[in-house]
Biopython code that builds the backbone (N, CA, C, O; Angstrom):
import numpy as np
from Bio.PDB.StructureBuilder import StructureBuilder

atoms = [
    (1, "UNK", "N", (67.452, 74.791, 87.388)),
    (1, "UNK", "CA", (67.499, 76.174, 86.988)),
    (1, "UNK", "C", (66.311, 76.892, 87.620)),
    (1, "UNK", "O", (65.120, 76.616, 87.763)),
    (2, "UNK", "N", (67.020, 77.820, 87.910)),
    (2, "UNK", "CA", (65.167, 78.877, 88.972)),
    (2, "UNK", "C", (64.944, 79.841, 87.680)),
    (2, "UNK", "O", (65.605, 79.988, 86.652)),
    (3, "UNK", "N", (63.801, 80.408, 88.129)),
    (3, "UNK", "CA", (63.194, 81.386, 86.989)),
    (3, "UNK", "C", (64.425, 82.518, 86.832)),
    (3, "UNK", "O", (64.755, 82.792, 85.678)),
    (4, "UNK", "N", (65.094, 83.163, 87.902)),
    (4, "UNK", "CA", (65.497, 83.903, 88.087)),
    (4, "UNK", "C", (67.269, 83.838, 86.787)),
    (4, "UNK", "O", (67.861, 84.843, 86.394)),
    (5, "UNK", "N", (67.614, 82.522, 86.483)),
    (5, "UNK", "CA", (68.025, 82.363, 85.493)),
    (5, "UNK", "C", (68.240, 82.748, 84.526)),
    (5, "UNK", "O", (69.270, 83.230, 84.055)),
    (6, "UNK", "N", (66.637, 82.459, 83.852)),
    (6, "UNK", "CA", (66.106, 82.436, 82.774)),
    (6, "UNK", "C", (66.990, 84.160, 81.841)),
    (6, "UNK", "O", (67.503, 84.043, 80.729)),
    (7, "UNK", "N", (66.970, 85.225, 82.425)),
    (7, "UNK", "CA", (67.638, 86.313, 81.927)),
    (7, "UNK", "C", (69.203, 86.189, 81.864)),
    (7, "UNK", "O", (70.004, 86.267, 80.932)),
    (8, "UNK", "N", (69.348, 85.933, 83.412)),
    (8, "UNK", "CA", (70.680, 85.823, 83.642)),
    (8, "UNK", "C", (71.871, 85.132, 82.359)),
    (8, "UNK", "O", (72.780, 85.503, 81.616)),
    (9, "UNK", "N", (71.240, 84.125, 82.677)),
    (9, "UNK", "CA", (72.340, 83.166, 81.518)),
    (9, "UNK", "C", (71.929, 82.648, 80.245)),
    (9, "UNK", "O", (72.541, 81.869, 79.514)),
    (10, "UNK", "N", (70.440, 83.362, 80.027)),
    (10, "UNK", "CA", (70.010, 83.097, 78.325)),
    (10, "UNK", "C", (71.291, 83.768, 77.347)),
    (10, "UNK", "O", (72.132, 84.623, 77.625)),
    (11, "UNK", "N", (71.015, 82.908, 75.965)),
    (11, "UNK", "CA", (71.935, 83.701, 75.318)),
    (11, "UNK", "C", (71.584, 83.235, 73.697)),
    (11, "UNK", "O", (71.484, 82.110, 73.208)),
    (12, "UNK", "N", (71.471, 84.310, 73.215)),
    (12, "UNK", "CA", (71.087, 84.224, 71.793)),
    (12, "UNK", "C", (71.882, 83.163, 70.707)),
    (12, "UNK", "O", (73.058, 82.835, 70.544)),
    (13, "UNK", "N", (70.826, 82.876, 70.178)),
    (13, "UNK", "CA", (70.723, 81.635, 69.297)),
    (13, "UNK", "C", (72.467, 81.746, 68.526)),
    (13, "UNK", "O", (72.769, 82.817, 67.998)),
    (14, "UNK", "N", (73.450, 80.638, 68.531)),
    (14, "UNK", "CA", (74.584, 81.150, 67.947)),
    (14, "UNK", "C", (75.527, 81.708, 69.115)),
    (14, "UNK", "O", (76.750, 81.567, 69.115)),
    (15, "UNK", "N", (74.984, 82.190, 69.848)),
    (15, "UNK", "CA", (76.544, 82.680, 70.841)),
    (15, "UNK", "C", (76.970, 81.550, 71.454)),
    (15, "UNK", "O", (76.303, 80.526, 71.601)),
    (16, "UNK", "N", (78.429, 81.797, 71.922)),
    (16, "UNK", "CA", (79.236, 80.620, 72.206)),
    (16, "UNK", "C", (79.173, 80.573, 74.079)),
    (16, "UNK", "O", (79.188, 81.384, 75.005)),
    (17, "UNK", "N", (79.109, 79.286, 73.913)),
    (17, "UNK", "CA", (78.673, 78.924, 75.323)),
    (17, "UNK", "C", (77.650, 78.998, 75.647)),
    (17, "UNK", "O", (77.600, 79.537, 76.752)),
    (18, "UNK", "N", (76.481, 78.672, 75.176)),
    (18, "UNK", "CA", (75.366, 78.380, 75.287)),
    (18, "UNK", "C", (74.946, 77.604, 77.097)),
    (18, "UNK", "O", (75.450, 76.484, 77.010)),
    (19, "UNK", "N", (74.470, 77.689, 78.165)),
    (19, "UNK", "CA", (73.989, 76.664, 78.857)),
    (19, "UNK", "C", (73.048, 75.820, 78.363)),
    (19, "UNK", "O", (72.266, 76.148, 77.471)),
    (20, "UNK", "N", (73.074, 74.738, 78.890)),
    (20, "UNK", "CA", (72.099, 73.615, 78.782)),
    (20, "UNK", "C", (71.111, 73.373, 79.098)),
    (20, "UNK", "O", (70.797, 74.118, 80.026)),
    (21, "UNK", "N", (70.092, 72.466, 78.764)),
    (21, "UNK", "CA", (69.356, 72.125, 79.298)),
    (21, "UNK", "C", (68.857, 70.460, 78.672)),
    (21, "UNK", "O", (68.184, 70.447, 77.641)),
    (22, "UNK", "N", (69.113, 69.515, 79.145)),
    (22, "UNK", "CA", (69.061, 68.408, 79.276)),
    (22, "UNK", "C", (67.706, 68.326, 78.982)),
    (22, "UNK", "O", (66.868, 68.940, 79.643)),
    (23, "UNK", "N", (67.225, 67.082, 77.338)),
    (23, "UNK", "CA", (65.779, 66.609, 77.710)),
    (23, "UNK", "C", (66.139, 65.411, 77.023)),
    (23, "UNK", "O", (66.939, 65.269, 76.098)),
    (24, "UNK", "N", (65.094, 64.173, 77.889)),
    (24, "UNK", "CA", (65.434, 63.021, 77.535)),
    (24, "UNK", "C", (63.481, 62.457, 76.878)),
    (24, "UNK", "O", (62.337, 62.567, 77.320)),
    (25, "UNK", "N", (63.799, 62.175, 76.286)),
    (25, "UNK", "CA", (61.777, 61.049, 76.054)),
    (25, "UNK", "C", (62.035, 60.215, 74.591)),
    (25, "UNK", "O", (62.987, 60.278, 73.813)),
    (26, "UNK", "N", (60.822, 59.429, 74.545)),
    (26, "UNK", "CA", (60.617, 58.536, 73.653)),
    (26, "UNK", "C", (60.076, 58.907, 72.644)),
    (26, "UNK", "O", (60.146, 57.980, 71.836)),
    (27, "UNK", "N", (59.413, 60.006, 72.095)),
    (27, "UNK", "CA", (58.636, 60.783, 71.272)),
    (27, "UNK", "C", (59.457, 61.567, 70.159)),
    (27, "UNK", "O", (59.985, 62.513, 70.743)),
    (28, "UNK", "N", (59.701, 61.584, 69.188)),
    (28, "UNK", "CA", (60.544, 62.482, 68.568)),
    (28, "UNK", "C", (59.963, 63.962, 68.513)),
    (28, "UNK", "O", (60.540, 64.985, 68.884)),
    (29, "UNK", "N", (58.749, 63.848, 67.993)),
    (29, "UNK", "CA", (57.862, 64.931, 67.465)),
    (29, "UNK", "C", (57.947, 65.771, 68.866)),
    (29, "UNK", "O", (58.719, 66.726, 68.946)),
    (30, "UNK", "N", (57.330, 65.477, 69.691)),
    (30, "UNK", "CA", (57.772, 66.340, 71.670)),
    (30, "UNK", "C", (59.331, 66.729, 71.635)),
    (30, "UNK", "O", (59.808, 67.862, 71.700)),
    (31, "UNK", "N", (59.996, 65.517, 71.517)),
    (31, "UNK", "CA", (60.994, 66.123, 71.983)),
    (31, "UNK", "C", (61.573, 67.381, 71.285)),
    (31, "UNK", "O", (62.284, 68.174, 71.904)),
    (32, "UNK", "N", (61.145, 67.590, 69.564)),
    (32, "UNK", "CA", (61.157, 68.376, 68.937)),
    (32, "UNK", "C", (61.111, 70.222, 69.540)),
    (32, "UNK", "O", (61.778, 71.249, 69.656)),
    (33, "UNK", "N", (59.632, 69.533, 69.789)),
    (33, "UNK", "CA", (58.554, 70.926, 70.698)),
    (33, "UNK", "C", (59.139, 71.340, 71.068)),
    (33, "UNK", "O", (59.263, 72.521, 70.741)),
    (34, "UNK", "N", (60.256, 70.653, 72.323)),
    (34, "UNK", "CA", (60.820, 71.145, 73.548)),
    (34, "UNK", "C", (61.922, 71.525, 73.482)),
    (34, "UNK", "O", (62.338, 72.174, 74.441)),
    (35, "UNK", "N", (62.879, 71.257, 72.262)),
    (35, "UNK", "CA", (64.270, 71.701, 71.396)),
    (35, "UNK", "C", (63.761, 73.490, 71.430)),
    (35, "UNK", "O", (64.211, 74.468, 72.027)),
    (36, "UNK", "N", (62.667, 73.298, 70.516)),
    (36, "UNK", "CA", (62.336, 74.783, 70.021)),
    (36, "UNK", "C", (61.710, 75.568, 71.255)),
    (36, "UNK", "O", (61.654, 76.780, 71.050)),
    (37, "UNK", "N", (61.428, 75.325, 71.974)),
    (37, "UNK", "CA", (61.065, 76.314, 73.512)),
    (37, "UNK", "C", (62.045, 76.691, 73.722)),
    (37, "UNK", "O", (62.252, 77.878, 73.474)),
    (38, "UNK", "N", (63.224, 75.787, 74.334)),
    (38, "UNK", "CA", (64.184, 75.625, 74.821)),
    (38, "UNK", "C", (64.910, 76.497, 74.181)),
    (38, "UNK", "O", (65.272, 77.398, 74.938)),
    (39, "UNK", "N", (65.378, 76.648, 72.816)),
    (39, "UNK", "CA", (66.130, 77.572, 71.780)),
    (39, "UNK", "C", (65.438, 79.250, 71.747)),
    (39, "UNK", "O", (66.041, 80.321, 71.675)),
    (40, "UNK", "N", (64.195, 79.019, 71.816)),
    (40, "UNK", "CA", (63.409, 80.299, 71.851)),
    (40, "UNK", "C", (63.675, 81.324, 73.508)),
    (40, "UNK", "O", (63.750, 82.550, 73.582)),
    (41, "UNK", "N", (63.772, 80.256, 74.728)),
    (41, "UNK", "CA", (64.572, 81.127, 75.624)),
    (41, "UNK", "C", (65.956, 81.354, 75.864)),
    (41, "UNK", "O", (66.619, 81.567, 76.879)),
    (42, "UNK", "N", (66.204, 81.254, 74.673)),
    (42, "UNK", "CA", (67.990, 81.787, 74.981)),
    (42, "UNK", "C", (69.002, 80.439, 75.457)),
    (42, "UNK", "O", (70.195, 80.721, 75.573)),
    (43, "UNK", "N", (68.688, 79.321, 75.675)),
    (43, "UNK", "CA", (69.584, 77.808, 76.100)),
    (43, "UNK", "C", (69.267, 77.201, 74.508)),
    (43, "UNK", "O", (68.654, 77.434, 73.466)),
    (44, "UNK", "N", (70.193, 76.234, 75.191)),
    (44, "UNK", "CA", (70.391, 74.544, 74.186)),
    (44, "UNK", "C", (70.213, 74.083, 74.314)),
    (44, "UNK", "O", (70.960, 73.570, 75.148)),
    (45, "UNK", "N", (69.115, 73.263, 73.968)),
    (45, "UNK", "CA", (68.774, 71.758, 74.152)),
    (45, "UNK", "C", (69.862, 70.494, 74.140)),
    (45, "UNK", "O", (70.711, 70.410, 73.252)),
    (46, "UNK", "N", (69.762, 69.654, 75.071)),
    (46, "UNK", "CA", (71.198, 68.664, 74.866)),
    (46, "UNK", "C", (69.895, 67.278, 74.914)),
    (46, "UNK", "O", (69.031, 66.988, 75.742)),
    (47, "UNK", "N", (70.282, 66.721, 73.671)),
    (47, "UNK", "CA", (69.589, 65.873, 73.609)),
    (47, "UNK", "C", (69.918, 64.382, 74.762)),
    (47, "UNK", "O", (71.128, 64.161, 74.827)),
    (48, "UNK", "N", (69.623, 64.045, 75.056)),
    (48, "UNK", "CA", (69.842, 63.210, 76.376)),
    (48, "UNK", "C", (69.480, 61.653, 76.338)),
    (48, "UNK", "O", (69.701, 60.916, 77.299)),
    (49, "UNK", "N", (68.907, 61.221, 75.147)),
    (49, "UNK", "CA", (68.341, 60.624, 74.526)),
    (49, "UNK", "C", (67.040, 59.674, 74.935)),
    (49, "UNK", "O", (66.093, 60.200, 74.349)),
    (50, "UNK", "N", (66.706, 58.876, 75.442)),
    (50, "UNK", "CA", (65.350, 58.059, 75.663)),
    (50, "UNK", "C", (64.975, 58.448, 76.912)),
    (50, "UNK", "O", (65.728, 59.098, 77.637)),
    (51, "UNK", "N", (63.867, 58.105, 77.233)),
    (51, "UNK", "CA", (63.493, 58.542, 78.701)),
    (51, "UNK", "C", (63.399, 57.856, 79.913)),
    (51, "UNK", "O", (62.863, 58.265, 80.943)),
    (52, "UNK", "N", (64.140, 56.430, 79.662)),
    (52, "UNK", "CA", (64.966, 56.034, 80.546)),
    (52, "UNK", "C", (66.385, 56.382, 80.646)),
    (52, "UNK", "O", (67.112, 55.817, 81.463)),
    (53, "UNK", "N", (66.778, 57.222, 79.908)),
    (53, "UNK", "CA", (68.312, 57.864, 80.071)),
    (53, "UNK", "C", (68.458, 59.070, 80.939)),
    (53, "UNK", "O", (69.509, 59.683, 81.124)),
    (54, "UNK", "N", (67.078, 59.395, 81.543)),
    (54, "UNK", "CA", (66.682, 60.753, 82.170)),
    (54, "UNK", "C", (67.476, 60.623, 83.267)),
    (54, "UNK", "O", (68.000, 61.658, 83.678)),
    (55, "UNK", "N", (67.790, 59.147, 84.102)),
    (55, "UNK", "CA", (68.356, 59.225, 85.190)),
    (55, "UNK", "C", (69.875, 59.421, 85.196)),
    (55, "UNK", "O", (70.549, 58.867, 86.064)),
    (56, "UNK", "N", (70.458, 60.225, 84.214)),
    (56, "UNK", "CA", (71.845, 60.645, 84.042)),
    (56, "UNK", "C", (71.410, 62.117, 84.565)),
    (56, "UNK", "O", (72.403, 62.726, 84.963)),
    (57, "UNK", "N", (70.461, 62.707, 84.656)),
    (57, "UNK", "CA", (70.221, 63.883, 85.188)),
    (57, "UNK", "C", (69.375, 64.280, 86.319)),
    (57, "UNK", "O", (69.174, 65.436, 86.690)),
    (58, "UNK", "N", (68.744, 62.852, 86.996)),
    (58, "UNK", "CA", (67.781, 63.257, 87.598)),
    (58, "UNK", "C", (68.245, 63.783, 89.315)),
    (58, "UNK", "O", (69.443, 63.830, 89.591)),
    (59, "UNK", "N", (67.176, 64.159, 90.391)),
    (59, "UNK", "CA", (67.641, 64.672, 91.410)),
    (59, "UNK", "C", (68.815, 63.538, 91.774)),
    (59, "UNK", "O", (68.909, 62.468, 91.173)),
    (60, "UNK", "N", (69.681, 63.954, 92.849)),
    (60, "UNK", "CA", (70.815, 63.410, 93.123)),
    (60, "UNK", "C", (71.926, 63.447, 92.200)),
    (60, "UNK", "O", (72.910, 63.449, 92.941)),
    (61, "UNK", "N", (72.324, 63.477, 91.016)),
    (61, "UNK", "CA", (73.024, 63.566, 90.284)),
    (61, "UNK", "C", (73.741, 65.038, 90.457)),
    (61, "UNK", "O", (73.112, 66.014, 90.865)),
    (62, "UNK", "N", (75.038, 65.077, 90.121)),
    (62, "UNK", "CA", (76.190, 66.125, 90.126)),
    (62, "UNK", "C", (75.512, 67.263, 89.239)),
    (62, "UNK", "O", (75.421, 68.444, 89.574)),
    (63, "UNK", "N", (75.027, 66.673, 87.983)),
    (63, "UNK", "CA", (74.516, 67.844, 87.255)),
    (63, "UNK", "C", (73.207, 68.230, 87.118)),
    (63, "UNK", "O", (72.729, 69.142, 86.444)),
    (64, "UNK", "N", (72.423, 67.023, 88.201)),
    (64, "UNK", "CA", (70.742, 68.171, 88.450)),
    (64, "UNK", "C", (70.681, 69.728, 88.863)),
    (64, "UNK", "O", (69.746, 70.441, 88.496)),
    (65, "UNK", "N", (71.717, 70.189, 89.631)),
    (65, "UNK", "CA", (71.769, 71.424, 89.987)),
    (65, "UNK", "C", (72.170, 72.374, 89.797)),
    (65, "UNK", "O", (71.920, 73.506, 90.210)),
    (66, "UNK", "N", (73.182, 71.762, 88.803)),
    (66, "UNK", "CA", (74.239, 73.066, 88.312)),
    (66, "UNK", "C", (73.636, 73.752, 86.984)),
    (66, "UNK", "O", (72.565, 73.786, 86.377)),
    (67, "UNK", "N", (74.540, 74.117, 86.913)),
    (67, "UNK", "CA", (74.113, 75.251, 85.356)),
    (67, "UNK", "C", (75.120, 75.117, 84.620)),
    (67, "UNK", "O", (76.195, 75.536, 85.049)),
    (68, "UNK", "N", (75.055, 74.497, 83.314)),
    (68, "UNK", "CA", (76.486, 73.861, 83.155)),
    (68, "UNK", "C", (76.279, 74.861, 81.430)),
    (68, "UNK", "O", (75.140, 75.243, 81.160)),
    (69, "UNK", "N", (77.461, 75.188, 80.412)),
    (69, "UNK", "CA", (77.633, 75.550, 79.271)),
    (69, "UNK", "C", (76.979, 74.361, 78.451)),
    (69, "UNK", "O", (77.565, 73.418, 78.983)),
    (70, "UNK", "N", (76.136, 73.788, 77.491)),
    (70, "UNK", "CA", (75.855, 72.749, 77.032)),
    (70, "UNK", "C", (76.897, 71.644, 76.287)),
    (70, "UNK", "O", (76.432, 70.581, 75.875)),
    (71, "UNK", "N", (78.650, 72.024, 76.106)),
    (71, "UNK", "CA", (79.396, 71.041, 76.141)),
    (71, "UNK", "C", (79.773, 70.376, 76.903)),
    (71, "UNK", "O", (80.132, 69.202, 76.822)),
    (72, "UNK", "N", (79.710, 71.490, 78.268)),
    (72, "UNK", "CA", (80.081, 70.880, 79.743)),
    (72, "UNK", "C", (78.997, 69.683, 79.907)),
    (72, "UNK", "O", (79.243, 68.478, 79.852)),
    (73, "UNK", "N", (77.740, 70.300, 80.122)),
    (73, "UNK", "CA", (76.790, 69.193, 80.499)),
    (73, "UNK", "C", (76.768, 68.130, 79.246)),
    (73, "UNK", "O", (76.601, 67.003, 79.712)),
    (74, "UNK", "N", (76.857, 68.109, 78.120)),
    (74, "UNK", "CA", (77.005, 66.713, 77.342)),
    (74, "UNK", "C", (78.019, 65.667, 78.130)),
    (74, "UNK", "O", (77.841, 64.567, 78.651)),
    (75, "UNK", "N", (79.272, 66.611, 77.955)),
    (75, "UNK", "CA", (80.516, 65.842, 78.970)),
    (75, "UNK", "C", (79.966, 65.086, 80.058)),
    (75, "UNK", "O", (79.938, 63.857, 80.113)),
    (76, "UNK", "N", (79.600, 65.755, 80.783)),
    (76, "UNK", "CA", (79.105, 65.225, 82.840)),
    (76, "UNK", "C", (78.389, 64.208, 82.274)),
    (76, "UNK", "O", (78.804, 63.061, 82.442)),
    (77, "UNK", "N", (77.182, 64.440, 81.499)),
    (77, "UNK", "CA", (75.992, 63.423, 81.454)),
    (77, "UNK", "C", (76.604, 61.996, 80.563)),
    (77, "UNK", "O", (76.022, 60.938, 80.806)),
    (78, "UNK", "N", (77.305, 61.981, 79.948)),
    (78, "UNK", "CA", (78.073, 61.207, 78.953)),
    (78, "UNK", "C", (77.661, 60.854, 77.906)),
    (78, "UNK", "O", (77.638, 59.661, 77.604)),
    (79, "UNK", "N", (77.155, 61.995, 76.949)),
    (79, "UNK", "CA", (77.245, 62.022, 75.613)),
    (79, "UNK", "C", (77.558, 62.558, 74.542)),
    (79, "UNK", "O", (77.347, 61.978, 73.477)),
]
sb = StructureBuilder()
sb.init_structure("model")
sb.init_model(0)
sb.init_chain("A")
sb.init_seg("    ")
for serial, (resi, resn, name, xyz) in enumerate(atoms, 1):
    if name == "N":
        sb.init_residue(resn, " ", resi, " ")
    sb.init_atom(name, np.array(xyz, "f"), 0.0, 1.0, " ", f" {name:<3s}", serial, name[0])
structure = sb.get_structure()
């Protein structure tokens, strides 16, 4: 996602079709943090789960680049 995004396809807490944003780590309490950033700019956090699961998203992957609705990207990533 580029900065330039960030307006484009934010969308308030509750509207349908939310985009995604994929975070994966070992920490609950962080990953927490980063739910609530994430919610505070207008996306969804898709929980992705441990942070060896990161490589369902990382460069090379179909959905490192796209900009997906956050059911879409659960789908792609497979969870």
């Amino acid at each position: 996602m580029r900065y330039d995004h960030l307006g484009e396809y934010s969308r308030e807490g509750g509207a349908n079709r939310r985009y995604g944003i994929p975070v994966a780590g070992d920490d609950p309490a962080a990953k927490k943090q980063v739910f609530d950033l994430i919610e505070q700019i207008g996306f969804e956090p898709v929980d992705a789960g441990g942070l060896s699961d990161s490589r369902s998203f990382q460069p090379g992957t179909d959905v490192y680049t796209a900009d997906l609705p956050a059911d879409e990207l659960r789908e792609r990533i497979g969870i």
